[in-house]
GUBA-166209 format. One line per field, with one value per residue (C-alpha): residue number from 1; residue in three letters; chain; x, y negated, z. Coordinates in steps of 0.001 Angstrom, whole numbers. Example, Ala and Ser with C-alpha at 12.3 -4.5 7.8 and 13.67 -1.06 7.14 Angstrom:
# residues 2
pado	[1  2]
zati	[ALA  SER]
sedo	[A  A]
u	[12300  13670]
v	[4500  1060]
w	[7800  7140]
END
This chain:
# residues 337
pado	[1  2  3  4  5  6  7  8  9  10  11  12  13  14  15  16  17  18  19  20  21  22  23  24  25  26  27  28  29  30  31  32  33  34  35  36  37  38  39  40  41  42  43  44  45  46  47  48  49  50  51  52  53  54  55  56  57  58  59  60  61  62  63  64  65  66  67  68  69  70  71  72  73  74  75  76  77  78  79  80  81  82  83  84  85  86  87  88  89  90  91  92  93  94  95  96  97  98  99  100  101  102  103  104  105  106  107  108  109  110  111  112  113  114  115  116  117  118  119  120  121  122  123  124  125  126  127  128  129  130  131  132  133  134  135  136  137  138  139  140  141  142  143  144  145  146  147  148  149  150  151  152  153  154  155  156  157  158  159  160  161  162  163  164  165  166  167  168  169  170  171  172  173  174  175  176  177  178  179  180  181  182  183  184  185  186  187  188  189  190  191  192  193  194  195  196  197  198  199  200  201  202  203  204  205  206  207  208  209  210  211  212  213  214  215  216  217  218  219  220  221  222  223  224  225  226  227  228  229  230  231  232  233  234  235  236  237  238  239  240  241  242  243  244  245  246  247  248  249  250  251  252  253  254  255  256  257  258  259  260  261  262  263  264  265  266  267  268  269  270  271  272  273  274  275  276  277  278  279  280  281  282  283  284  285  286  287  288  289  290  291  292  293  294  295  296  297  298  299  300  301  302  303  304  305  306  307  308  309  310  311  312  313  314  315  316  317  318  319  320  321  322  323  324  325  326  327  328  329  330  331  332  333  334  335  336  337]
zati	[UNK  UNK  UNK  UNK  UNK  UNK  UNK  UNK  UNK  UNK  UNK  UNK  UNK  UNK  UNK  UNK  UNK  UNK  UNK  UNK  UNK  UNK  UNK  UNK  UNK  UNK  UNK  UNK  UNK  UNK  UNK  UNK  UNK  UNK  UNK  UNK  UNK  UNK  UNK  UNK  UNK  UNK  UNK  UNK  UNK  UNK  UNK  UNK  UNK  UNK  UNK  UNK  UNK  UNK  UNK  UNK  UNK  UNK  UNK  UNK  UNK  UNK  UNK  UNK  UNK  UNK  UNK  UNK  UNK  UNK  UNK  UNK  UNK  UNK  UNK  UNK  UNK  UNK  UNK  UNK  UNK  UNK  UNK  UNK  UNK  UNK  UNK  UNK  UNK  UNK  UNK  UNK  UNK  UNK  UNK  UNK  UNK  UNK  UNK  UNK  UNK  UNK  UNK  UNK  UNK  UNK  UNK  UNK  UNK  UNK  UNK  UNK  UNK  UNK  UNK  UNK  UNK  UNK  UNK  UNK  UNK  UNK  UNK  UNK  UNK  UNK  UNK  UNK  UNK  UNK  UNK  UNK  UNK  UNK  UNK  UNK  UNK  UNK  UNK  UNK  UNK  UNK  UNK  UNK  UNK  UNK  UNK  UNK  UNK  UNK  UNK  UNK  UNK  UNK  UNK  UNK  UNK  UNK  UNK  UNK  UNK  UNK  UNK  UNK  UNK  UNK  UNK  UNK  UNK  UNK  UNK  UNK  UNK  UNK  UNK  UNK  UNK  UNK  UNK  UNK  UNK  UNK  UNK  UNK  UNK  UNK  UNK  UNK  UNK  UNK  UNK  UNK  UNK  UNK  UNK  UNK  UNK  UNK  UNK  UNK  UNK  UNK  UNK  UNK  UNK  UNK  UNK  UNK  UNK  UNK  UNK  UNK  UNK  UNK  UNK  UNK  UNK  UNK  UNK  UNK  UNK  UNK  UNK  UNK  UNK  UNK  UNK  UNK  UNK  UNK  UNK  UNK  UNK  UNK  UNK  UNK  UNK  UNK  UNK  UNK  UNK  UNK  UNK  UNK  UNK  UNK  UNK  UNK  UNK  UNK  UNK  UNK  UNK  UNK  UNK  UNK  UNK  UNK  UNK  UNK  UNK  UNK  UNK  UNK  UNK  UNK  UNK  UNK  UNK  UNK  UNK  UNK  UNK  UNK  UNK  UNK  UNK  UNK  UNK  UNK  UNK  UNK  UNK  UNK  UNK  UNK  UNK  UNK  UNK  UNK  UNK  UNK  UNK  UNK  UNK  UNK  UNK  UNK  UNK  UNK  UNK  UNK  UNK  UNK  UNK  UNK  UNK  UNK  UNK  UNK  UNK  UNK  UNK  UNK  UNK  UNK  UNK  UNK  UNK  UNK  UNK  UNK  UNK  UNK  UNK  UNK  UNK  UNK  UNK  UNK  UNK  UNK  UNK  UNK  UNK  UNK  UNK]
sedo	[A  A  A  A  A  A  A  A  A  A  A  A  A  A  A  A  A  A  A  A  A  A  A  A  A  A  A  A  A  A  A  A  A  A  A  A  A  A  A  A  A  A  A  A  A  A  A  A  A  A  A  A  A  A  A  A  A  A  A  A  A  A  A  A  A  A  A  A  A  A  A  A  A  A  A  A  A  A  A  A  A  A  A  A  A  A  A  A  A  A  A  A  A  A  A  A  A  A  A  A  A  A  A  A  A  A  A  A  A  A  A  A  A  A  A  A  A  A  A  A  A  A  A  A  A  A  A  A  A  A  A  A  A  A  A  A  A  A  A  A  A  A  A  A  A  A  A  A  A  A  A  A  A  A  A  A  A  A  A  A  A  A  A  A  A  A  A  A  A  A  A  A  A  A  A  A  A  A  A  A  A  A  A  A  A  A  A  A  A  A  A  A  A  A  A  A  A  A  A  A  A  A  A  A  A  A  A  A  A  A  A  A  A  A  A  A  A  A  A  A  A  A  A  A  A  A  A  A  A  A  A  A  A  A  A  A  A  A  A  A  A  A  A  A  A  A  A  A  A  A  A  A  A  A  A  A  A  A  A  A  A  A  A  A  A  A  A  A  A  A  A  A  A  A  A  A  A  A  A  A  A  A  A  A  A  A  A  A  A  A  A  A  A  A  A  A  A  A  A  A  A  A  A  A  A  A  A  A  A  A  A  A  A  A  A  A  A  A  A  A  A  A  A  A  A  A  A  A  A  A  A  A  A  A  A  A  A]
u	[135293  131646  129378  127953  130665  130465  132549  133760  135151  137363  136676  133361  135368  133923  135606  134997  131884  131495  133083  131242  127762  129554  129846  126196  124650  126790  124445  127730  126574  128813  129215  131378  133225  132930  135445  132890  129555  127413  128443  128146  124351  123353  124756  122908  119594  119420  121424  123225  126915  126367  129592  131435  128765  125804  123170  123803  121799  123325  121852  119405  121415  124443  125330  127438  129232  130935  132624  136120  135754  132743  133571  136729  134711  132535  134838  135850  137471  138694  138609  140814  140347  141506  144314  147915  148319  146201  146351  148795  146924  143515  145319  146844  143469  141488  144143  142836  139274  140321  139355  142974  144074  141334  142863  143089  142515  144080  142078  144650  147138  150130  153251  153943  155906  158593  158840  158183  156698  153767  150289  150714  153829  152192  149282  152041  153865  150762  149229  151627  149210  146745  146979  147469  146284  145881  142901  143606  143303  141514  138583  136916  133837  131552  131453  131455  128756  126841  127347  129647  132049  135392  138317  139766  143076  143344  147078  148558  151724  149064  147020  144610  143793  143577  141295  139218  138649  138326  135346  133963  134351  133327  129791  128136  130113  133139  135702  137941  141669  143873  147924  151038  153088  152524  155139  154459  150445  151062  153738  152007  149100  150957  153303  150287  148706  152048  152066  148345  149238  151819  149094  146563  148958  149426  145716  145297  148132  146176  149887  147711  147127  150339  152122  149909  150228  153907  153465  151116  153659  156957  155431  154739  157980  159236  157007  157994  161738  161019  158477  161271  163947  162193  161067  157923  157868  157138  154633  152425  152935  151587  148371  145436  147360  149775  148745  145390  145208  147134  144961  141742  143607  145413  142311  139408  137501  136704  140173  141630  145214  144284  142405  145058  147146  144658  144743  147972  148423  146060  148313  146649  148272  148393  147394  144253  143148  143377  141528  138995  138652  138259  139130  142783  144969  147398  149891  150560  151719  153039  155935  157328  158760  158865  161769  163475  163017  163735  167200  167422  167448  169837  166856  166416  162763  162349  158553  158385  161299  159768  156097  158162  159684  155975  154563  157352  156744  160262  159095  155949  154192  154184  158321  157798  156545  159226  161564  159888  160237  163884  165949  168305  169091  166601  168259  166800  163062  163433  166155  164349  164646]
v	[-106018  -106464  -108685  -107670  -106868  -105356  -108275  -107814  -111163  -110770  -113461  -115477  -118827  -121975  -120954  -117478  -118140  -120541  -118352  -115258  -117718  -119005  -115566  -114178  -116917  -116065  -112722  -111065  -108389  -109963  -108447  -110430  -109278  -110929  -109938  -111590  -108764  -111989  -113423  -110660  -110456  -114189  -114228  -110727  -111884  -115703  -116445  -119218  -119581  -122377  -122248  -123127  -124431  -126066  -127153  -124994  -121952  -119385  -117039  -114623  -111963  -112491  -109079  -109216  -106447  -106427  -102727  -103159  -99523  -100477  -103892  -102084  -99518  -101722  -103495  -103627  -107029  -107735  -111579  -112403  -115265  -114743  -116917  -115842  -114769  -112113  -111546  -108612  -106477  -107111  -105349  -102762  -102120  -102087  -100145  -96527  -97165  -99545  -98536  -97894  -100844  -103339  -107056  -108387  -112748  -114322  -117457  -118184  -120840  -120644  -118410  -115370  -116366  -114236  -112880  -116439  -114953  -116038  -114605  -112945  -111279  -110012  -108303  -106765  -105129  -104059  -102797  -101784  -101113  -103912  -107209  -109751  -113156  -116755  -118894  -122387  -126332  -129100  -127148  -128634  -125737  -128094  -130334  -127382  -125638  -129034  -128514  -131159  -130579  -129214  -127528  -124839  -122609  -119015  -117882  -114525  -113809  -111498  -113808  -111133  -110572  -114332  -114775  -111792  -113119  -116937  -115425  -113862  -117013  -119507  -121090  -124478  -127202  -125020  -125381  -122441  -123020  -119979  -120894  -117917  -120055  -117937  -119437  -123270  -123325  -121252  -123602  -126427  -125293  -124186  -127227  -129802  -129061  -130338  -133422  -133849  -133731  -136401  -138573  -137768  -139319  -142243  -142542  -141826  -144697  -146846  -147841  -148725  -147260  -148311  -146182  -143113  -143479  -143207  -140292  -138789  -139340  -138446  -135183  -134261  -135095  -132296  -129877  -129971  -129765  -126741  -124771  -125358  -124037  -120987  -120405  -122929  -125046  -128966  -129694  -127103  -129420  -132604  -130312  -129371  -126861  -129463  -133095  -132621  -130390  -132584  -135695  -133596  -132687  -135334  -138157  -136322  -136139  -132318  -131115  -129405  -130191  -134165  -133759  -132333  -135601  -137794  -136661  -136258  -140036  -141217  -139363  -136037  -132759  -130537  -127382  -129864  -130394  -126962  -125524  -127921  -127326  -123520  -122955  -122355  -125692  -123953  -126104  -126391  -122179  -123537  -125733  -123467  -121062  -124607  -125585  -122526  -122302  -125870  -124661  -121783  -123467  -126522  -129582  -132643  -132471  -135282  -135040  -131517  -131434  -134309  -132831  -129869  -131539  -133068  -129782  -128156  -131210  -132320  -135676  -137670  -138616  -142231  -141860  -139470  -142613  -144861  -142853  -141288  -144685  -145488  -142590  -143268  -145838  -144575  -143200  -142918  -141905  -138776  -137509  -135403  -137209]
w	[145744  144995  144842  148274  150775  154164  156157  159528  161571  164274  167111  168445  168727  166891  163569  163772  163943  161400  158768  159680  159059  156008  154832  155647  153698  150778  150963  152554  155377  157980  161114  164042  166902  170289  173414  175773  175354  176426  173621  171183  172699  171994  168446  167660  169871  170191  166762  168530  170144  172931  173773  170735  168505  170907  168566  165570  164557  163377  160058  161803  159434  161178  163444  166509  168257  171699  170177  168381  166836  165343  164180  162112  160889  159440  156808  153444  154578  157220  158685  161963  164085  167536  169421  168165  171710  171270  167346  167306  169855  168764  165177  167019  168537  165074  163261  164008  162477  159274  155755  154167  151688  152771  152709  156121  156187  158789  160348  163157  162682  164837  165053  167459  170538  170739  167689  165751  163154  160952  161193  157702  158781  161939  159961  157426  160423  162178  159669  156540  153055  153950  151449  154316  153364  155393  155102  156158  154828  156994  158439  161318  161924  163117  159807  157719  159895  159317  155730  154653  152155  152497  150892  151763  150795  150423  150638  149540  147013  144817  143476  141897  145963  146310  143797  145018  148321  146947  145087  148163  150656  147847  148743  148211  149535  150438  147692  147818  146326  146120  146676  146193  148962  151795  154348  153278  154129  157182  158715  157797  159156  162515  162742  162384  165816  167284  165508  166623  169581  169447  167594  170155  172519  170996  170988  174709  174992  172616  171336  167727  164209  162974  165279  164845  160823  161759  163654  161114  158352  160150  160881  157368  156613  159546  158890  155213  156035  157889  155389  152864  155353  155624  152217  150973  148565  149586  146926  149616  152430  150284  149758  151582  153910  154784  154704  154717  157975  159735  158713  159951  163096  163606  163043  164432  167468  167171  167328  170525  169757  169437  172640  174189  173315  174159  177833  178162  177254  179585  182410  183129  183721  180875  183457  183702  180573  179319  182426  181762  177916  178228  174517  172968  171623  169435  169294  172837  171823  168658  169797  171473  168302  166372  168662  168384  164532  164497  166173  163847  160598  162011  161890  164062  164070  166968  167088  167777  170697  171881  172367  173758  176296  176949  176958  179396  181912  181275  180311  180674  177959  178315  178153  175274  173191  174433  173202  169866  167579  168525  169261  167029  163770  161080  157959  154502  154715  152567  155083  157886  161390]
END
C-alpha cells in the first residue's frame, strides 16, 4: 500500500461518511458509495450529508458515486459500512469488479441474522482471497467529525495487514491501535448496542446512575463470557473494542441504540421509534443471534434475553427493569449471570 491510496467506502450513513472525510484529508483519494443517488449528488456537489451529519462540511475532495461497479472498481481498499442487513449483498454485488487480494475493512458492527456470523466472516465467505479486517472502538462520527480525539482498533489475525491499514487510517487526533483478536472486538462491538439499549432504558425510566453503572458493568461481564465462548480473549473486552464502546454507546446522547432505550422506557412502541429515527439501531438486529449464540454456547446472559424479550414485545420495558436486578440470588461477580 502506498502512501496515496485509491479508497473506496461502502455506505453514506453518518460513519461512512465520517471515515471516507477522515480518509480524504489524510491525502487518500476517497471515493464513497451512496444507495440513495440524492445523496451521492450532495456529497459530490454540495460537500455536505444533511441527513446524517447536518452542520458538517465535508472535504470538497471527497467523490461520491450512486454506481456500485464503479465504486469497486475504484479500490485498492476497500471500506464497508452498510447495515449487517444488507452487508452480504452489497459484497456479492461488488465482487465482480474488485481488484483481486485488496483488504476489505468492515465498519459494521453486528452479526448476520441467520447465519450469526461476524462481519469478518461474512467478507471471508463472500469474497475468499481478500484480507478481511474490522474497524471498531468507541467512535461516535459526530465527535470525531468535530475533531475530538478518539481511539480506534483495527482488527485482523495478520498483523502485517493491520498495521498496513492502521498506517493508512491514522490521522491527527485519531489514534489507530491494531489488535490479532478478531472474534473478541467484533462481539464486543456487536453485543454493546444491546446493553445500550438496556442502559438507555434505564435512562428513559430515570431508575438512577447507580443502576445504569450496573447495567453498564454486568454487560461487560456477558459480553466477555461470550467472546471467550467463541474464541476471544477477555483482556479484548476490557479494551477499547469492548469497554470502551459500550461506555460511548452506552453514556452518550448520539447513539441510536441508547436512543432506542430511552424511548422504549418512557413507554413508546419500538415500531415508533425506529420509524421515526429513519437510521439503523443495530442492536435491536443484534439480539436476536446474541440469544441464540447465547443458547449455543450454554450462558445465562440475563441482559441480553431480557432486551430480547423487550425487543419481541413479550415484555414491557418498565417490567424488563423490575425483573433485571433480582432474577435470581447473585453469585460471585466473576461468574457470568
Amino acid at each position: 500500500m502506498g502512501e496515496t491510496m485509491r479508497i473506496t467506502v461502502l455506505g453514506a450513513g453518518s460513519w461512512g461518511t465520517t471515515v471516507a472525510s477522515v480518509l480524504t484529508r489524510r491525502d487518500h483519494e476517497s471515493l464513497i458509495w451512496a444507495r440513495n443517488p440524492a445523496t451521492a449528488e450532495e456529497i459530490d456537489v454540495k460537500h455536505c450529508n444533511e441527513r446524517y451529519l447536518a452542520g458538517f462540511p465535508l472535504p470538497t475532495r471527497l467523490r461520491a458515486t450512486a454506481d456500485l461497479a464503479e465504486a469497486a472498481a475504484h479500490a485498492e481498499l476497500l471500506v464497508v459500512g452498510v447495515p449487517t442487513g444488507a452487508f452480504r449483498e452489497t459484497l456479492e454485488q461488488v465482487k465482480p469488479d474488485l481488484h483481486p487480494w485488496i483488504p476489505v475493512v468492515s465498519l459494521s458492527k453486528g452479526l448476520e441474522r441467520d447465519s450469526l456470523l461476524r462481519m469478518t466472516e461474512v467478507i471471508k465467505e463472500v469474497l475468499p482471497g481478500h484480507p478481511a479486517a474490522a474497524l471498531t472502538g468507541p467512535n461516535l462520527a459526530k465527535e470525531i467529525m468535530a475533531g475530538m480525539a478518539a481511539a480506534t482498533v483495527i482488527a485482523t489475525e495478520d498483523l502485517t495487514v493491520a498495521s498496513e491499514i492502521q498506517r493508512v487510517f491514522r490521522r491527527g487526533l485519531l489514534r489507530v491501535y491494531t489488535n490479532h483478536d478478531v472474534i473478541g472486538c467484533e462481539v464486543g462491538g456487536a453485543l454493546k448496542n444491546v446493553v445500550a439499549i438496556a442502559t438507555g432504558i434505564a435512562q428513559g425510566l430515570g431508575v438512577g446512575d447507580n443502576t445504569r453503572a450496573g447495567v453498564i458493568s454486568r454487560g461487560l461481564a456477558e459480553l466477555t463470557t461470550l467472546a471467550v465462548a467463541m474464541g476471544g480473549e477477555p483482556s479484548t473486552l476490557a479494551g477499547l473494542a469492548g469497554m470502551g464502546d459500550l461506555v460511548a454507546t452506552c453514556i452518550s446522547p448520539h447513539s441510536r441504540n441508547r436512543h432506542v432505550g430511552e424511548q422504549l422506557g418512557r413507554g413508546r412502541s419500538l415500531a415508533d421509534i425506529l420509524a421515526e429515527m429513519g437510521q439503523v439501531a443495530e442492536g435491536v438486529k443484534t439480539v436476536h443471534a446474541a440469544v441464540q449464540l447465547a443458547d449455543q454456547h450454554g450462558l445465562p446472559m440475563p441482559i441480553t434475553r431480557t432486551i430480547h424479550r423487550v425487543v419481541t414485545g413479550e415484555i414491557t420495558a418498565e417490567r424488563a427493569y423490575a425483573g433485571l436486578l433480582r432474577t435470581h440470588p447473585a453469585g460471585h461477580e466473576s461468574e457470568p449471570g
